[in-house]
C-alpha positions as CSV (number, residue, x, y, z in Angstrom):
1,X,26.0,2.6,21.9
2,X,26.8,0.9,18.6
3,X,25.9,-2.7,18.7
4,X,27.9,-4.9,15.8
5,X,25.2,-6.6,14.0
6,X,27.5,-9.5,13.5
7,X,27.5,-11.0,17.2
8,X,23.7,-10.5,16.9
9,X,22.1,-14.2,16.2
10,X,20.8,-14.3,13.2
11,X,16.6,-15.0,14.2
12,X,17.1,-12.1,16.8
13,X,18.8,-9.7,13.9
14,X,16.0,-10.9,11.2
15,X,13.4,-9.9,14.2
16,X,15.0,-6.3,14.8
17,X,15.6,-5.6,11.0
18,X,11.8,-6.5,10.5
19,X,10.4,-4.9,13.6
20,X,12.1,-1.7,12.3
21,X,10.9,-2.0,8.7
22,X,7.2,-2.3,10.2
23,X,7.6,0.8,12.4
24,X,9.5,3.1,9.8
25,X,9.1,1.5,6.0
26,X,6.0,3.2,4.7
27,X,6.1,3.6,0.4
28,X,5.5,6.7,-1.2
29,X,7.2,5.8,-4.6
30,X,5.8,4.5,-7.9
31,X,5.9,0.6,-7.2
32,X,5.4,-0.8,-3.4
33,X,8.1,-3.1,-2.2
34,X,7.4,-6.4,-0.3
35,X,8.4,-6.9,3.5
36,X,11.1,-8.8,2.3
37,X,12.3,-6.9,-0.1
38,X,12.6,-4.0,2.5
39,X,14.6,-6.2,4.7
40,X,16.8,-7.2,2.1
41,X,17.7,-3.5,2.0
42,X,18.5,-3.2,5.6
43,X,20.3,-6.3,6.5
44,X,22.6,-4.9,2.7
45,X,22.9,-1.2,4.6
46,X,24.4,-2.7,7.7
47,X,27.0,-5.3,6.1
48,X,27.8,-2.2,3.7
49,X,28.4,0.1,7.1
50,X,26.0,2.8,5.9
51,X,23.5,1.6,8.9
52,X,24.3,0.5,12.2
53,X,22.3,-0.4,15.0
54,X,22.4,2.0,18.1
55,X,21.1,0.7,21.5
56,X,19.3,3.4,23.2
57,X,20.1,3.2,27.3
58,X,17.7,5.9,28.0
59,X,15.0,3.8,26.2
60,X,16.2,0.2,26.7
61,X,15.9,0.0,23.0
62,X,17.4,-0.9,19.9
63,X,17.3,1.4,16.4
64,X,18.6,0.9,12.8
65,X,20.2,5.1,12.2
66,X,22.5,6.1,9.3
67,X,26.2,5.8,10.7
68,X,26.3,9.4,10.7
69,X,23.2,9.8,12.6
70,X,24.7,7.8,15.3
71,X,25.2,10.4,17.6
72,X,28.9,11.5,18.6
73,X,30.8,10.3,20.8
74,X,28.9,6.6,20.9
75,X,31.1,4.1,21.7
76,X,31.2,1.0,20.2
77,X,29.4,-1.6,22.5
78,X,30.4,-5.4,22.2
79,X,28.1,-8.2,22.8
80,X,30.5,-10.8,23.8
81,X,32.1,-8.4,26.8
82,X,28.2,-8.7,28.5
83,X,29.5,-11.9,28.8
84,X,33.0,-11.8,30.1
């Protein structure tokens, strides 16, 4: 399920963007980017729409994947109707 990142408080989105930089932000190129320069990128991806965040149920997890990427057929999941 797509989760938008905007109902996502802002320490716990900092916490997934950086958790997800850790696991998957390894430099190959010609100058190595800082932590925060990395998140930077991310948290820019996901307000521009070319990321979103998917919540896997099968894993109880939550992944940054190019919109694309997302899988068909995903619908979009809603934080505030958990609460309704």
């Amino acid at each position: 399920m797509i989760i938008p990142w905007q109902e996502i408080e802002q320490e716990t989105l900092n916490s997934l963007i950086e958790s997800f930089v850790l696991r998957e932000g390894t430099d190959y190129g010609e100058h190595e980017r800082s932590l925060e320069q990395k998140v930077d990128d991310v948290r820019r991806q996901l307000k521009s729409g070319e990321v979103v965040l998917v919540w896997s149920e099968l894993h109880e997890t939550v992944n940054i994947m190019p919109r694309g990427r997302s899988a068909p057929g995903r619908r979009k999941f809603s934080l505030i109707a958990c609460y309704d």
